[in-house]
PQR file of N, CA, C, O and H, with PARSE charges and radii, in Angstrom:
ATOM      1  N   UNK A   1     136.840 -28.426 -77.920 -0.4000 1.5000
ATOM      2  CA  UNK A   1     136.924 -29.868 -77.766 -0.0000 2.0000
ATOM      3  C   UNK A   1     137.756 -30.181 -76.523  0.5500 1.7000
ATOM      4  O   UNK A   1     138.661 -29.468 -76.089 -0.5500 1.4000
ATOM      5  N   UNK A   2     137.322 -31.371 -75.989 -0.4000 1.5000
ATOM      6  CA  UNK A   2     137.959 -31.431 -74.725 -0.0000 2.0000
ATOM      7  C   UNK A   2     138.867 -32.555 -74.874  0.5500 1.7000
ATOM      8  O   UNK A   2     138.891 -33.334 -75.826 -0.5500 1.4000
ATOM      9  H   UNK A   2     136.587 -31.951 -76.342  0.4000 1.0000
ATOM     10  N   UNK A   3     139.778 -32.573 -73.616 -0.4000 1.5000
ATOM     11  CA  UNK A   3     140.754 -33.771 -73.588 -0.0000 2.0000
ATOM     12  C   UNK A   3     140.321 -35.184 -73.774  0.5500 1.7000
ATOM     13  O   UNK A   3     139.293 -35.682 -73.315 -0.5500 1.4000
ATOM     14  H   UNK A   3     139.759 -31.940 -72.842  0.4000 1.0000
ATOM     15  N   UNK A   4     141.341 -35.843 -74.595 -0.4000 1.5000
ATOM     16  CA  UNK A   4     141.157 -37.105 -74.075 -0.0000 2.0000
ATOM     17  C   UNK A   4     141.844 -38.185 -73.117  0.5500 1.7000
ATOM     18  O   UNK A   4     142.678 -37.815 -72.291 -0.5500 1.4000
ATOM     19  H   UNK A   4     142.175 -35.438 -74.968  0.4000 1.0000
ATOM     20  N   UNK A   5     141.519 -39.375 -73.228 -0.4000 1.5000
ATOM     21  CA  UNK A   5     142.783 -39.991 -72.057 -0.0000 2.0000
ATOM     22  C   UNK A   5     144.307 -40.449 -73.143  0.5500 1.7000
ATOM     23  O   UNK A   5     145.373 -40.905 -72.729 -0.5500 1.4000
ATOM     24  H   UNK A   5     140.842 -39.676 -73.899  0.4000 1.0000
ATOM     25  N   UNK A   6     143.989 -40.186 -74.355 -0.4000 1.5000
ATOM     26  CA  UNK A   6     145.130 -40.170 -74.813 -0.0000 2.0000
ATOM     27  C   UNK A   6     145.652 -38.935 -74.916  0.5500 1.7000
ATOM     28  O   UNK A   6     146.724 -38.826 -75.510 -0.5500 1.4000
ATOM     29  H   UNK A   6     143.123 -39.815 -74.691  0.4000 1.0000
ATOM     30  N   UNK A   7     145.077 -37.881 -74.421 -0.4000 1.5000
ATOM     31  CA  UNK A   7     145.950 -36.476 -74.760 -0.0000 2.0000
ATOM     32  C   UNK A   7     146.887 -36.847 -73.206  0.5500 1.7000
ATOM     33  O   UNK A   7     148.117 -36.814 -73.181 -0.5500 1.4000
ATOM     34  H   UNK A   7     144.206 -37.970 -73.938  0.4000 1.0000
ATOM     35  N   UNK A   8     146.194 -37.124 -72.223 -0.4000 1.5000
ATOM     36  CA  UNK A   8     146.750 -37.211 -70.517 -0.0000 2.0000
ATOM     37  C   UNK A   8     147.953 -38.422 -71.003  0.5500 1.7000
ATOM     38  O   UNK A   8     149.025 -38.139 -70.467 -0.5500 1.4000
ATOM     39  H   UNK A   8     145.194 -37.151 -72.243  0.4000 1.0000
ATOM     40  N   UNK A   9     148.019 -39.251 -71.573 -0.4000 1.5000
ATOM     41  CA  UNK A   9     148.830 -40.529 -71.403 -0.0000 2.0000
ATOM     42  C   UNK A   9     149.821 -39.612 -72.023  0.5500 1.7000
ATOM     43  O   UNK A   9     150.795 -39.289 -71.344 -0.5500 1.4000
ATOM     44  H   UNK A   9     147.148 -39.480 -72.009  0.4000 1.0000
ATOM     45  N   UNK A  10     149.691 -39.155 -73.228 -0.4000 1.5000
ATOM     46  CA  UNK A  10     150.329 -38.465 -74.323 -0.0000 2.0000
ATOM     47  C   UNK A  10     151.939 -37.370 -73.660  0.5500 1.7000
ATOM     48  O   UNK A  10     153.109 -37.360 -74.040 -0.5500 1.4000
ATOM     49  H   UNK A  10     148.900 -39.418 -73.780  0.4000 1.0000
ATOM     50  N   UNK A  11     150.999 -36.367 -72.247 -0.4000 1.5000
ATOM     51  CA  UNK A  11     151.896 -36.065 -71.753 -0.0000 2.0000
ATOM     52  C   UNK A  11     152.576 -36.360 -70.616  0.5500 1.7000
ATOM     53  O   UNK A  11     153.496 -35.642 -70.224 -0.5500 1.4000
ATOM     54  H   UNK A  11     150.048 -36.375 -71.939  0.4000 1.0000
ATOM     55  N   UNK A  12     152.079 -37.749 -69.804 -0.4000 1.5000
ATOM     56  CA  UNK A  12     152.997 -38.345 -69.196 -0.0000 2.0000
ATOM     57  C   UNK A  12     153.637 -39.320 -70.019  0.5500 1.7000
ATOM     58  O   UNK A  12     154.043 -40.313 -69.416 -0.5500 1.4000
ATOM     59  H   UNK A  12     151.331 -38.332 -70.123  0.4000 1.0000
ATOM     60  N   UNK A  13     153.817 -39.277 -71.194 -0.4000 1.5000
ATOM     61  CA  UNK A  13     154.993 -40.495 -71.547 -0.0000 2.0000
ATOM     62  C   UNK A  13     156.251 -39.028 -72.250  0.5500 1.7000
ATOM     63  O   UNK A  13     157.310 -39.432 -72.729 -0.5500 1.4000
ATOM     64  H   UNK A  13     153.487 -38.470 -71.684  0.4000 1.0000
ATOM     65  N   UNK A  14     155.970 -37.355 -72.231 -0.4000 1.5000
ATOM     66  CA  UNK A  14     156.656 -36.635 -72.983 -0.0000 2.0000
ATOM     67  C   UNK A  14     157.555 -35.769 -71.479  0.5500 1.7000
ATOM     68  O   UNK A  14     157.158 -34.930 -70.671 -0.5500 1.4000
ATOM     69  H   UNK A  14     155.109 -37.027 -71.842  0.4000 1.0000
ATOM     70  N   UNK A  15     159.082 -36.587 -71.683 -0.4000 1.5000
ATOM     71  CA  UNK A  15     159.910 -36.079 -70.766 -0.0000 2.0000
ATOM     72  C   UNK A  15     160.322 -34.317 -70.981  0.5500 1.7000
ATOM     73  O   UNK A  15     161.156 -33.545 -70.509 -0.5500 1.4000
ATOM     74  H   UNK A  15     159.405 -37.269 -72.340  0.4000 1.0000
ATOM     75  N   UNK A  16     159.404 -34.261 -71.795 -0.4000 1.5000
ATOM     76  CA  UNK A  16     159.448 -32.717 -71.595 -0.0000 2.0000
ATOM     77  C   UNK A  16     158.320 -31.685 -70.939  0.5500 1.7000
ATOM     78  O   UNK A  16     158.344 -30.454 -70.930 -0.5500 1.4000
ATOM     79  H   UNK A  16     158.726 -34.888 -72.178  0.4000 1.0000
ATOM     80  N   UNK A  17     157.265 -32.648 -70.360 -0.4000 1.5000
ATOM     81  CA  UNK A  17     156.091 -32.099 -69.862 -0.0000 2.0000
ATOM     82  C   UNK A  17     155.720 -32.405 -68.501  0.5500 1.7000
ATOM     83  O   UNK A  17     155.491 -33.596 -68.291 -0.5500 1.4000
ATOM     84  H   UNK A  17     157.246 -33.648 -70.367  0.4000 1.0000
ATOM     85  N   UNK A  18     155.602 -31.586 -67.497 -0.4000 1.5000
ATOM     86  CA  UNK A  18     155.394 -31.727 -66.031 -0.0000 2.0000
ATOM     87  C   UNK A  18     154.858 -32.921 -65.612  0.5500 1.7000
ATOM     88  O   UNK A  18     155.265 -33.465 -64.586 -0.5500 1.4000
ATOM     89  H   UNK A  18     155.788 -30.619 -67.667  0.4000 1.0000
ATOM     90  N   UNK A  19     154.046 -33.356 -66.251 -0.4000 1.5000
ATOM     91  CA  UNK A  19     152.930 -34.356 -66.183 -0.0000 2.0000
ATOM     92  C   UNK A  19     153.924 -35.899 -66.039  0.5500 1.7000
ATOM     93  O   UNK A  19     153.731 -36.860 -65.295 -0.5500 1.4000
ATOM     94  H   UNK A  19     153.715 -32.914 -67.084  0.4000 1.0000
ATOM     95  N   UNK A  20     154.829 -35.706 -66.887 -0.4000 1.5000
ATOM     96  CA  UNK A  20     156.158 -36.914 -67.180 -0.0000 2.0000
ATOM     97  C   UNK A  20     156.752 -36.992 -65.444  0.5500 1.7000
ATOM     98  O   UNK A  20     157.127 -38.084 -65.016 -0.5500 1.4000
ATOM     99  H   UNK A  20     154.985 -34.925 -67.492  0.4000 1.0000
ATOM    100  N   UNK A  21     156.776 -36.202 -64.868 -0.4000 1.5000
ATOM    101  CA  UNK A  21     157.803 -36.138 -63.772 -0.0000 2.0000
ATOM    102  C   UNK A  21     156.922 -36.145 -62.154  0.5500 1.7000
ATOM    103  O   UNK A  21     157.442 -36.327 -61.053 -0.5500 1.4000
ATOM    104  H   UNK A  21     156.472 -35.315 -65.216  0.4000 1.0000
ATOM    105  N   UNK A  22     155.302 -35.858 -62.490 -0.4000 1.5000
ATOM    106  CA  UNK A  22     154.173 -36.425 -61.796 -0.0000 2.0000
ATOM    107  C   UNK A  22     154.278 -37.699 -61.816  0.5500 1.7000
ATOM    108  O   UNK A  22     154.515 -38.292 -60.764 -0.5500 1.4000
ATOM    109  H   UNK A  22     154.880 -35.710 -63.385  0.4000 1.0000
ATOM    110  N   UNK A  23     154.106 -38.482 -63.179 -0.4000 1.5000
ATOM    111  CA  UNK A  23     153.810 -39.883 -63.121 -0.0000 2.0000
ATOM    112  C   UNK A  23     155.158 -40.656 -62.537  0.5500 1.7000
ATOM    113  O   UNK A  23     155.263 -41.623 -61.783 -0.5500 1.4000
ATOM    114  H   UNK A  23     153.914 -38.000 -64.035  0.4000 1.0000
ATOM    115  N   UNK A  24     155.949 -39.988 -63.070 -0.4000 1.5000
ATOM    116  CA  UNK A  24     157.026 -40.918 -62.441 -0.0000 2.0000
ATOM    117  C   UNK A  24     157.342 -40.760 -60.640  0.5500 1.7000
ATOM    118  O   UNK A  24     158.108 -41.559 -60.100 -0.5500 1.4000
ATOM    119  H   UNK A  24     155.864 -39.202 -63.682  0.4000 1.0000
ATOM    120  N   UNK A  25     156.731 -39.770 -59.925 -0.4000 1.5000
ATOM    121  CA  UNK A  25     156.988 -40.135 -59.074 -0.0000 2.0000
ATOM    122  C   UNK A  25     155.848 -40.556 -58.216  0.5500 1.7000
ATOM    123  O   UNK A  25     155.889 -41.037 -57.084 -0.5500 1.4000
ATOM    124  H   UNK A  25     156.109 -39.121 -60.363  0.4000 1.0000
ATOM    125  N   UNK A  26     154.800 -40.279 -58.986 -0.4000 1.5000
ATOM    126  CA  UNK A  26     153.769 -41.486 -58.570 -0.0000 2.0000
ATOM    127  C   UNK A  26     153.852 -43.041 -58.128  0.5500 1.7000
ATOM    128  O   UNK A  26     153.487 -43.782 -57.216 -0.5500 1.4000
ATOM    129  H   UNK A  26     154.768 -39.889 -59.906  0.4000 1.0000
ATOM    130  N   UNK A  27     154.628 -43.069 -59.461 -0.4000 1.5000
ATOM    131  CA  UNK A  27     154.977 -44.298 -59.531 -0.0000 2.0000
ATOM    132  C   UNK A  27     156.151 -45.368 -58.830  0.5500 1.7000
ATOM    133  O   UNK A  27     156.251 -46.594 -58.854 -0.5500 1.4000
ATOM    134  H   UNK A  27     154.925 -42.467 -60.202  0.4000 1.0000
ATOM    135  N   UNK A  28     157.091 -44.137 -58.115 -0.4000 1.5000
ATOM    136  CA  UNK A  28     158.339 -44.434 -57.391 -0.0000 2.0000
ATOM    137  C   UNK A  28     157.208 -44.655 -55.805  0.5500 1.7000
ATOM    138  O   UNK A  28     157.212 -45.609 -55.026 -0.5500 1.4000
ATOM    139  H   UNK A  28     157.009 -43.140 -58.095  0.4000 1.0000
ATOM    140  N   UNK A  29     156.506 -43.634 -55.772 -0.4000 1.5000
ATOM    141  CA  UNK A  29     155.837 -43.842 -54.422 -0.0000 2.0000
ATOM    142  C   UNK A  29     155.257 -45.106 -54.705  0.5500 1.7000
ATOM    143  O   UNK A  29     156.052 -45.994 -54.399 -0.5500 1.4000
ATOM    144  H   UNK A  29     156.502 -42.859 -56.404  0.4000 1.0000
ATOM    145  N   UNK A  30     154.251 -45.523 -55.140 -0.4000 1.5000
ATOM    146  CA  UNK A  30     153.755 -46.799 -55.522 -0.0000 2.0000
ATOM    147  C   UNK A  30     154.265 -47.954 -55.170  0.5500 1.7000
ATOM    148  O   UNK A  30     153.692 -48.850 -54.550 -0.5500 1.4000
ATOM    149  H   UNK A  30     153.605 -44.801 -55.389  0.4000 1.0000
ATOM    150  N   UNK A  31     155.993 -47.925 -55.801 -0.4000 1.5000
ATOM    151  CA  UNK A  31     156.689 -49.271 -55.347 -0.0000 2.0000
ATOM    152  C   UNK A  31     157.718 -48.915 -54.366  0.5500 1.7000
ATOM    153  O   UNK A  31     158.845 -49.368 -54.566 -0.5500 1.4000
ATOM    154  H   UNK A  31     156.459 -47.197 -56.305  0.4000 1.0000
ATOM    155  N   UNK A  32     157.515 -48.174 -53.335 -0.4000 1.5000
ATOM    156  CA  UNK A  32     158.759 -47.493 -52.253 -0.0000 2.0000
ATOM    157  C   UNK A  32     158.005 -48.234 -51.359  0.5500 1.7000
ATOM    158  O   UNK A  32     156.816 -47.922 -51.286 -0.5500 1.4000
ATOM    159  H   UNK A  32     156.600 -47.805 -53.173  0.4000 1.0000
ATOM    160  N   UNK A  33     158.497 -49.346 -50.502 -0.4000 1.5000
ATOM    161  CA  UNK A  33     158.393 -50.539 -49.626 -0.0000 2.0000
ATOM    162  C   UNK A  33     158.755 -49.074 -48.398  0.5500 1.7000
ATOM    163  O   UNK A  33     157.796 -49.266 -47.650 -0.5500 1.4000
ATOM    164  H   UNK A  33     159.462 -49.599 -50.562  0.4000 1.0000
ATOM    165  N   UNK A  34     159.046 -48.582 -48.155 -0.4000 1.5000
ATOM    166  CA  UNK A  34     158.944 -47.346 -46.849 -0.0000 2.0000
ATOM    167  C   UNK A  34     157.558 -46.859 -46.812  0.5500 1.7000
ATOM    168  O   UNK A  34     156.926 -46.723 -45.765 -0.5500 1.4000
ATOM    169  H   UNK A  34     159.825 -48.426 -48.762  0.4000 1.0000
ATOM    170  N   UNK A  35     156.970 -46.524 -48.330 -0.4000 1.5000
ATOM    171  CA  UNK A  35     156.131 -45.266 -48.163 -0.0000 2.0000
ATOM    172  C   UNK A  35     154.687 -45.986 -47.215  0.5500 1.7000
ATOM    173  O   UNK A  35     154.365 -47.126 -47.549 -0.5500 1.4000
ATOM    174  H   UNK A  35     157.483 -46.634 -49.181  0.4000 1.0000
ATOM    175  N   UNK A  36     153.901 -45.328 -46.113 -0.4000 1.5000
ATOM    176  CA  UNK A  36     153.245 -46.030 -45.700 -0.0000 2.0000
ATOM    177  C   UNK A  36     151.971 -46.680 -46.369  0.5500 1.7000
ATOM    178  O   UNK A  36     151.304 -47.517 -45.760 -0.5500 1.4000
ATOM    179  H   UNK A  36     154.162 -44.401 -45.842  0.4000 1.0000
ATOM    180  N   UNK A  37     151.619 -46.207 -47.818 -0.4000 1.5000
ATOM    181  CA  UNK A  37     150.756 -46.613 -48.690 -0.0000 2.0000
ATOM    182  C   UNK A  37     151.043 -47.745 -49.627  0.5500 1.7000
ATOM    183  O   UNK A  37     150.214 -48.254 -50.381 -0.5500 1.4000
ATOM    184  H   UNK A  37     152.160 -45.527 -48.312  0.4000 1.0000
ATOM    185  N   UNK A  38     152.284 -48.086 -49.506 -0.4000 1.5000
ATOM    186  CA  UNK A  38     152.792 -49.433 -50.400 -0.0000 2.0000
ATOM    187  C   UNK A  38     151.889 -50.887 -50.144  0.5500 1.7000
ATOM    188  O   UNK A  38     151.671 -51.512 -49.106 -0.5500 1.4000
ATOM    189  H   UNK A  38     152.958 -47.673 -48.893  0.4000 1.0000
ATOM    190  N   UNK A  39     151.465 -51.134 -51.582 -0.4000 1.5000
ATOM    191  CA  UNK A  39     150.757 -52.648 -50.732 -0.0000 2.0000
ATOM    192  C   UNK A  39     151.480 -54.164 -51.684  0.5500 1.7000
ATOM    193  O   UNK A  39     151.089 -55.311 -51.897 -0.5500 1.4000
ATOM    194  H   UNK A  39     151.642 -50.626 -52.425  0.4000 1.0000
ATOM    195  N   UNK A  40     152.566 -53.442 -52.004 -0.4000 1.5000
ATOM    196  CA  UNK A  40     153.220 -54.657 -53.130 -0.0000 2.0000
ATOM    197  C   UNK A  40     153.538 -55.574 -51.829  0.5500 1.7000
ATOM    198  O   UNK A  40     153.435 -55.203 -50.660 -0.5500 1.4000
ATOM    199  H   UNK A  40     152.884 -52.510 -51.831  0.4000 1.0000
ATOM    200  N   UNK A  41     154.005 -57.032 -52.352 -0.4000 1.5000
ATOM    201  CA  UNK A  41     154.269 -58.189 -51.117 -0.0000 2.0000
ATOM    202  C   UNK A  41     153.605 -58.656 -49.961  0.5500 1.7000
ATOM    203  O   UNK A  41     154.011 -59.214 -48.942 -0.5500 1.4000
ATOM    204  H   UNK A  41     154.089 -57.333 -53.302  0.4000 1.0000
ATOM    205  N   UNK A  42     152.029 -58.151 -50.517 -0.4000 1.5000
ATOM    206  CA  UNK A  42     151.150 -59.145 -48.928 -0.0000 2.0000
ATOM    207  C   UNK A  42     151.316 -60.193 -49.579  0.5500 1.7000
ATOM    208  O   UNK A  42     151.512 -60.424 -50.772 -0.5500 1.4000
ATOM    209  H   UNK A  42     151.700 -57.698 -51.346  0.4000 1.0000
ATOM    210  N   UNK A  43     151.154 -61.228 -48.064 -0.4000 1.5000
ATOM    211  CA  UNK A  43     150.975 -62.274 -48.464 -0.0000 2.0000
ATOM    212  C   UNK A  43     149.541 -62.703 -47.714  0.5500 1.7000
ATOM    213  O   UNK A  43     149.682 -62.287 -46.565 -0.5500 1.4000
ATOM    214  H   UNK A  43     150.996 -61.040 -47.095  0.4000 1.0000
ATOM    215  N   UNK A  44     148.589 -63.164 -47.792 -0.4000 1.5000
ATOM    216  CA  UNK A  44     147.246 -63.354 -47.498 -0.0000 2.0000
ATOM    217  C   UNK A  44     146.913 -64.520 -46.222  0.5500 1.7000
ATOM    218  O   UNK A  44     146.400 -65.619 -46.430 -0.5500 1.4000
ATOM    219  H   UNK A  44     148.474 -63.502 -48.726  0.4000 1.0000
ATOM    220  N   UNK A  45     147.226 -64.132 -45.220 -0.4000 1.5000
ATOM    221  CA  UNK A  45     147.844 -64.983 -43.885 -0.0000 2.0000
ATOM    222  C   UNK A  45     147.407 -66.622 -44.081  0.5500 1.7000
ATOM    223  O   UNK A  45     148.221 -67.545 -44.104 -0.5500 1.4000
ATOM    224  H   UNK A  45     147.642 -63.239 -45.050  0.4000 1.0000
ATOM    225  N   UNK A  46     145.846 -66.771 -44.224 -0.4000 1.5000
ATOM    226  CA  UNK A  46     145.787 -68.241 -44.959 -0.0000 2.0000
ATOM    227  C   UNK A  46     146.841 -68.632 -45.617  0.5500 1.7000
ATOM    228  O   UNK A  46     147.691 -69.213 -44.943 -0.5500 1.4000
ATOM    229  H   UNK A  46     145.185 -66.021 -44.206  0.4000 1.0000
ATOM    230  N   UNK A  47     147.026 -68.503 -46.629 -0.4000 1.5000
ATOM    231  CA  UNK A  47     148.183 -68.867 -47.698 -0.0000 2.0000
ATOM    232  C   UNK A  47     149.506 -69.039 -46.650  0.5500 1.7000
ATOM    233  O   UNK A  47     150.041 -70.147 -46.599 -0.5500 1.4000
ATOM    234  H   UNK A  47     146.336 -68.031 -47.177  0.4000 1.0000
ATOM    235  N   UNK A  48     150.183 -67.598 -45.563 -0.4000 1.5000
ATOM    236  CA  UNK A  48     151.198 -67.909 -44.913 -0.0000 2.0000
ATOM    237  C   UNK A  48     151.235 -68.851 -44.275  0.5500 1.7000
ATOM    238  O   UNK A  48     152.356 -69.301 -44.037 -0.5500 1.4000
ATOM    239  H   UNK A  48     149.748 -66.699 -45.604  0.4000 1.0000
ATOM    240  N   UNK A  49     149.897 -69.642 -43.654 -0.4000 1.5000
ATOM    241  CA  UNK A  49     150.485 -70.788 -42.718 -0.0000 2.0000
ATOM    242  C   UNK A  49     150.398 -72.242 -43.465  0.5500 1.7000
ATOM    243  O   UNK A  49     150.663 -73.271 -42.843 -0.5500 1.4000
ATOM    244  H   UNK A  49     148.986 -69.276 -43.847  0.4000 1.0000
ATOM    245  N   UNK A  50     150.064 -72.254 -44.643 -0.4000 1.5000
ATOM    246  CA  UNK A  50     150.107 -73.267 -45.084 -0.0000 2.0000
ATOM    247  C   UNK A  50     151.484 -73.718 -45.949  0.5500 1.7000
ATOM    248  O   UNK A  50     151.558 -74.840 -46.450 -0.5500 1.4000
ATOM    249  H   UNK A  50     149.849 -71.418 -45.148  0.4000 1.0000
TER
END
């Protein structure tokens, strides 16, 4: 039987499993305003000049 997406969620929420310390720094990259892939805070230039 094969995985499911709750077996994958299962071991990124278990701080004892590699997978825990993947997601989390997935997730630090994600919101790191340095990293050059960050896209949190556009603002949609229409919207800026008004």
């Amino acid at each position: 039987m094969g995985r499911t997406p709750n077996d994958d969620r299962s071991d990124s929420m278990n701080p004892n499993n590699d997978a825990y310390d993947d997601a989390n720094d997935n997730r630090s990259n994600q919101l790191n305003p340095n990293n050059e892939r960050y896209q949190g805070d556009q603002v949609d230039q229409a919207e800026a000049k008004d």
